[in-house]
N, C-alpha and C positions, 0 to 999 in steps of 0.2 A: 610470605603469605600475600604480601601487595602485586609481585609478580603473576604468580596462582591463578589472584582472583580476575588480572587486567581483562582475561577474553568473558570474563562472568558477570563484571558490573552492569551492564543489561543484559538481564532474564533473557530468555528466546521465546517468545508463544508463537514460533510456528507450530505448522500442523503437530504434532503428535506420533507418534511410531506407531501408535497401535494400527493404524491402516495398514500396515504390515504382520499383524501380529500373526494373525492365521499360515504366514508362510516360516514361520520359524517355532521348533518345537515349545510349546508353555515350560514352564521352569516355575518351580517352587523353593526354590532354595535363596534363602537371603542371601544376599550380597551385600548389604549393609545396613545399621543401625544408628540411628541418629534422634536422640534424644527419644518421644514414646513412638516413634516414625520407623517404618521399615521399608526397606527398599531393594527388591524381588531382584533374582538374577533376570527374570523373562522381562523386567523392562527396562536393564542394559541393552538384554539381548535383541529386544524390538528397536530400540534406538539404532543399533549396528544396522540389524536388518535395513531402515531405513536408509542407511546411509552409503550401503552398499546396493539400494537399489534404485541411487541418484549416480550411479555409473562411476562411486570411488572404489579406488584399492582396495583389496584388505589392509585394518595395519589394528593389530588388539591394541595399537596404545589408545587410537580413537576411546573405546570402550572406557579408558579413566578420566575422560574427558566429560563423557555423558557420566559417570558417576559424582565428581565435581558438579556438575548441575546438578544432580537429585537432589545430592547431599544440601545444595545452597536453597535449594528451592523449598527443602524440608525444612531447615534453619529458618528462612525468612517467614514462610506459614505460620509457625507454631512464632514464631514471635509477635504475629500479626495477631493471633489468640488474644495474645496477652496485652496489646496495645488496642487491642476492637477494632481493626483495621479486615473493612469486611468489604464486599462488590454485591452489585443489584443482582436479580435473578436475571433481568434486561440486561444489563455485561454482558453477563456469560451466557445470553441465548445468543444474542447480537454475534460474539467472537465465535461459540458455535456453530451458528451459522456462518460465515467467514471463514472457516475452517472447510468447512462440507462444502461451499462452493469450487473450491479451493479443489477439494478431492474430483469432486462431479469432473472437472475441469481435465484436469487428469488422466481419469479414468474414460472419458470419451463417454461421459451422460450416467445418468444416474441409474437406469438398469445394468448397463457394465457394471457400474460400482458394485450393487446389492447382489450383485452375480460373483462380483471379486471377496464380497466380503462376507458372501454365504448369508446374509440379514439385510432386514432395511435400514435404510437410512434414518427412518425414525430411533429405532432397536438403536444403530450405532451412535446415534447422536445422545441418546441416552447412556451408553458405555462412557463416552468420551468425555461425558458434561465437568464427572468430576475432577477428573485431573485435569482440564480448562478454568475451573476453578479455584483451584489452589493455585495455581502458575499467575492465575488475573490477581489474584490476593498478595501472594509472593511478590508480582510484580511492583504492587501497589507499595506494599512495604518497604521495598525496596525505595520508591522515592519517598515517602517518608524519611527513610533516614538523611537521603540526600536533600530534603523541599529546601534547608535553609543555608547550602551550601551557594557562596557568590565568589567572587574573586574581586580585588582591589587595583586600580592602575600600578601599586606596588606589587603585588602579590605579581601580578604579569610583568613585569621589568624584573623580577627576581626567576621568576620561572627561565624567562630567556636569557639572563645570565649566564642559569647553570648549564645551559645545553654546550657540550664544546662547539669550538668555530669550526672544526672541521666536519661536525654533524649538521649544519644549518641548514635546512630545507633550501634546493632551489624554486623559485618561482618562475614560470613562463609569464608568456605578455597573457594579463589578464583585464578582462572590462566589465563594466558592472552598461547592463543595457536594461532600459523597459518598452514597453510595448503594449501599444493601442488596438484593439482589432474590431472593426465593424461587420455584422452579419446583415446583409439581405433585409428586409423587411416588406414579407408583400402582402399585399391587400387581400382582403376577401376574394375582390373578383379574380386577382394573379392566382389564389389560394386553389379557388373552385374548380380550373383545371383538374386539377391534379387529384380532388378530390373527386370528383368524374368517374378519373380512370382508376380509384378504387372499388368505388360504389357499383361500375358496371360490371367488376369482378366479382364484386359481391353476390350482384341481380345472377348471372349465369350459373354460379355453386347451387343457389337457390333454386332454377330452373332446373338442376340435374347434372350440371358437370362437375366433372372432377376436381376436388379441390385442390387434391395434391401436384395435380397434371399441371391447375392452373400457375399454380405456385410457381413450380420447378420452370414455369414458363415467363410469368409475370412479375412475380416479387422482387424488389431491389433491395433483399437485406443475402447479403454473399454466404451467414455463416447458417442458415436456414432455407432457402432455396432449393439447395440440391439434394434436401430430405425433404423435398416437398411442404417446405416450411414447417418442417417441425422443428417445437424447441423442447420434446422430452418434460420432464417434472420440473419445478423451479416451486420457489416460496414465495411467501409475500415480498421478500427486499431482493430478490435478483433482475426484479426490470423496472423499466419508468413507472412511476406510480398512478399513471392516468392508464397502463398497458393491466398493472397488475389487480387494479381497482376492477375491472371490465372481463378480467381473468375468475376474478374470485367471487362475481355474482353470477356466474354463468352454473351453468346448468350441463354434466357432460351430453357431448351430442349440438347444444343451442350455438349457433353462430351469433357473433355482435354486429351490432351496425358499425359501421365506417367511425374512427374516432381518430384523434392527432395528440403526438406525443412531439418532441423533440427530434424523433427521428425521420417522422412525415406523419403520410395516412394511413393507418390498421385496418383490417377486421381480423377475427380469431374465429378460432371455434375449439371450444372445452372438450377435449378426449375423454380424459379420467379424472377423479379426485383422489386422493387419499391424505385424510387428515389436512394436513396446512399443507400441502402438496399438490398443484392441478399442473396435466399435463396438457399439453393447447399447443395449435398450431395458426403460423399468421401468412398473411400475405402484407407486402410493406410495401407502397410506390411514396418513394421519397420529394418531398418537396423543393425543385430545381430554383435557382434565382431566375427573375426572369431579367432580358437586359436592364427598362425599366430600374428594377428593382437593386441594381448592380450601380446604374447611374445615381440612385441615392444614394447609396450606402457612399460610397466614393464623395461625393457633395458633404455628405454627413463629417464624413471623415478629416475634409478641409477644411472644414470649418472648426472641427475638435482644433486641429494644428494650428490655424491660423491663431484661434485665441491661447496657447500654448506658446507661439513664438511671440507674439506680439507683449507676453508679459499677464494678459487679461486674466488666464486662469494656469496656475500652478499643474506640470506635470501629472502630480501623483494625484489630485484632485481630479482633472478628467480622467482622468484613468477609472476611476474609483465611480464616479459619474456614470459615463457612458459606455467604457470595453466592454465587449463580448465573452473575454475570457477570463473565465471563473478564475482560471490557478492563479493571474496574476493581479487583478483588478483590486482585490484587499490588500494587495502586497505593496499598493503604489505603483503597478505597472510593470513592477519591476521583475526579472525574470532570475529564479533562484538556480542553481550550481545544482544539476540532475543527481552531484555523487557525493552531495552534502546537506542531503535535506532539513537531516538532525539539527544541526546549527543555520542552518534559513540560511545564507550566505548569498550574496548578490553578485560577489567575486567569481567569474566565470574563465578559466583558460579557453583562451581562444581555440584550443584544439578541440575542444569539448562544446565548442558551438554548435548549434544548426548551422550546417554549411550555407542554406538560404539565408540566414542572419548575417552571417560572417561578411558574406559577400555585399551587403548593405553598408555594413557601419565599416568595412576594413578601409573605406576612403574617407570616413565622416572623422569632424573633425569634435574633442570632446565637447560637451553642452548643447552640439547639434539635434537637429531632426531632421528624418529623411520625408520625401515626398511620399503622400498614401500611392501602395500601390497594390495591387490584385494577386493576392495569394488562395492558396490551397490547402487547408488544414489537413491530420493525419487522416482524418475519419472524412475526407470529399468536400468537405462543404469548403465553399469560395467567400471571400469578403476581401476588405479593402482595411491595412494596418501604415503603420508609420510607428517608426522607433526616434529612441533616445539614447543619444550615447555619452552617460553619465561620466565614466572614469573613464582612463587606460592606463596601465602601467607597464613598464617593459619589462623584460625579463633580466632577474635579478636573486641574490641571495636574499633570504630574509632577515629583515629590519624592523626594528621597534615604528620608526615614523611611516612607513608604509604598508605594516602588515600586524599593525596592531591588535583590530579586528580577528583574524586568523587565528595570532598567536593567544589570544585572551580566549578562543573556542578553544584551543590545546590547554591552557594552563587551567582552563575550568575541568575539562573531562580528567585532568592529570587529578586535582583536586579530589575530584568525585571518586576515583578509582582509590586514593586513599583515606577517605571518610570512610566507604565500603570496606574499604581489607581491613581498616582498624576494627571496624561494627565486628565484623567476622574474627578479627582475632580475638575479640573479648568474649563472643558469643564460643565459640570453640573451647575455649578452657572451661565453659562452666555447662557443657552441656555433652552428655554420652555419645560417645562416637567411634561405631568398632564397623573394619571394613571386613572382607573374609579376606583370607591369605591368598584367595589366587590373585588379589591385586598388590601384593606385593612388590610388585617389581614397578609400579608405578609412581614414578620418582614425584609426579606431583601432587601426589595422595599423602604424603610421607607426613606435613603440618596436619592433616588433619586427626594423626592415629599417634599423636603425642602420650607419653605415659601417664599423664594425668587426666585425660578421658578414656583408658582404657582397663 
């Protein structure tokens, strides 16, 4: 059963299959029962669909796999009944919505979608709500059982014991780095430029031109520009909330005056409404650094460092203080391992660096800082950063004294996965559980359709 359940220990709330559903025949035939829960062949068979229309193989074993989930997901529900383990209506609009954005995204805008799925997205969001609720419940239950699961510096010194020496994970050369990054900061008057050249776009739409012309001509946002700045339907949480605020008191038809988000200078103007639904199009001239503005932030930047090397203030304190970036500023600066977010981990292989990083710290020597210098973020914007190069470690087998941290994230999730298979195997002998015979042949169904639940 502990094997069984190791790919099941965390729920899955991605999207859902029924976005598929309409491409594959409906089916009324149970496929399985579990305790007063029934669980339809048509939403194996929407799950398959899905998954065959992420560009996999056929293979019907998939199909016992997604049974295994129902069956766990029915299990943890109904337990959650009986424990009061319940989620807001705000959960499950919130993931909802996350879901549908998700699709929109997909499907290439929100009238493709309601085009693919024959209904609106209101209609489907209401289909979906329920079974996004049970899985946010399920999910929740799920830690419950595990909330008061910890591990001990024994428990981890036994865990890696038992692993053979000839299974020991290698390690690469791995560093633990953080990183400071300064933004720009300009003035009203550097500001007013540029609000200018939205407002005089603004004045000529008003005079009689083309809005869309002007867009596809003037706008600096890439993913809206070449549809004439359109950005189709969205809700209230799909953009900056100074865009959607200015979005959702409009009037279809009314343009907005020139307004500033994070991204620069706006104006819009409301297409359509429907329900929490408005469709709007913008034009965006982005707010550039000017040099000025560049020579501070740099100044800025020296002086974070200087008081950083000289002792005066703690790394992870200016960070925390003054950076730009969000992801790492609460972290202490520190920048987390892109393909281990679950366990936060600081531990970074070098292969897996930003190459612009790598090439910074691969001379630095550890507890250094480097000089601020003039970088380029994903999304364009310039500013001035300087790192820290905390650890390094070379490449090597794993070890208790150097890889402590790691192995304590393996001996907890080992932990968790048999807290889980235990829960399940006690919940399984006392609770009904019949599959149908065409999954028979599914060897890891076998635990669950034992003689004394059947």
């Amino acid at each position: 059963m502990r094997k069984i359940l190791g790919i099941l220990v965390i729920l899955s709330i991605t999207a859902p299959s029924l976005l598929f559903a309409q491409q594959s025949k409906t089916l009324d035939k149970i496929a399985a029962v579990v305790g007063g829960a029934v669980i339809l062949q048509s939403d194996v068979e929407n799950q398959y669909a899905q998954y065959l229309a992420q560009g996999n193989k056929p293979d019907d074993q998939v199909k016992c796999y997604f049974i295994q989930q129902l069956l766990t997901q029915k299990l943890l529900s109904q337990q959650a009944i009986i424990d009061s383990v319940t989620v807001t209506d705000e959960q499950v609009d919130d993931e909802v919505d996350r879901r549908m954005r998700i699709f929109i995204q997909r499907a290439g805008g929100q009238d493709k979608l309601e085009q693919f799925l024959n209904r609106s997205v209101l209609q489907y969001k209401d289909e979906i709500r329920p079974d996004v609720k049970e899985q946010l419940i399920a999910n929740k239950m799920q830690g419950k059982i595990t909330e008061k699961v910890s591990v001990t510096p024994l428990e981890v010194k036994r865990y890696f014991e038992s692993i053979p020496k000839d299974s020991l994970p290698y390690y690469n050369t791995e560093v633990e780095v953080g990183e400071i990054k300064i933004y720009p900061k300009l003035t009203k008057a550097e500001k007013e430029v540029f609000y200018n050249k939205a407002e005089a776009l603004r004045l000529r739409i008003k005079s009689g031109e083309d809005f869309a012309t002007l867009a596809r001509l003037y706008s600096q946002d890439p993913g809206s520009a070449p549809d004439g700045g359109d950005l189709g339907f969205f809700d209230r949480t799909a953009m900056a909330k100074e865009f959607t605020a200015m979005a959702f008191k409009l009037k279809p038809g009314e343009i907005s005056p020139v307004f500033e988000t994070e991204f620069g200078f706006h104006f819009l103007q409301v297409l359509d409404r429907r329900g929490e639904q408005v469709h709007a199009r913008h034009i965006l001239i982005r707010i550039n650094p000017t040099p000025a503005s560049l020579e501070r932030a740099k100044a800025h930047a020296d002086s974070i460092r200087n008081d950083v090397v000289s002792g005066k203030l703690p790394f992870s304190t200016a960070a925390s203080l003054y950076s730009d970036d969000n992801e790492t500023k609460y972290n202490g600066g520190m920048l987390l391992n892109a393909e281990n977010v679950q366990t936060r981990t600081t531990y970074i292989p070098t292969d897996k660096l930003d190459p612009s990083i790598f090439l910074i710290i691969d001379t630095m020597k550890v507890g250094t800082y480097s000089k601020p210098e003039l970088f380029t973020s994903r999304d364009g914007k310039q500013g001035y950063h300087f790192l820290y190069l905390k650890s390094k470690t070379g490449p090597h087998k794993a070890n208790l004294d150097q890889d402590f941290a790691k192995i304590k994230d393996v001996a907890y999730e080992d932990k968790i996965n048999r807290t889980v298979s235990e829960w399940f195997e006690k919940r399984r002998k006392t609770t009904y559980i019949k599959i149908d015979p065409e999954y028979n042949s599914c060897q890891s169904l076998k635990i669950w359709t034992t003689p004394e639940n059947n």
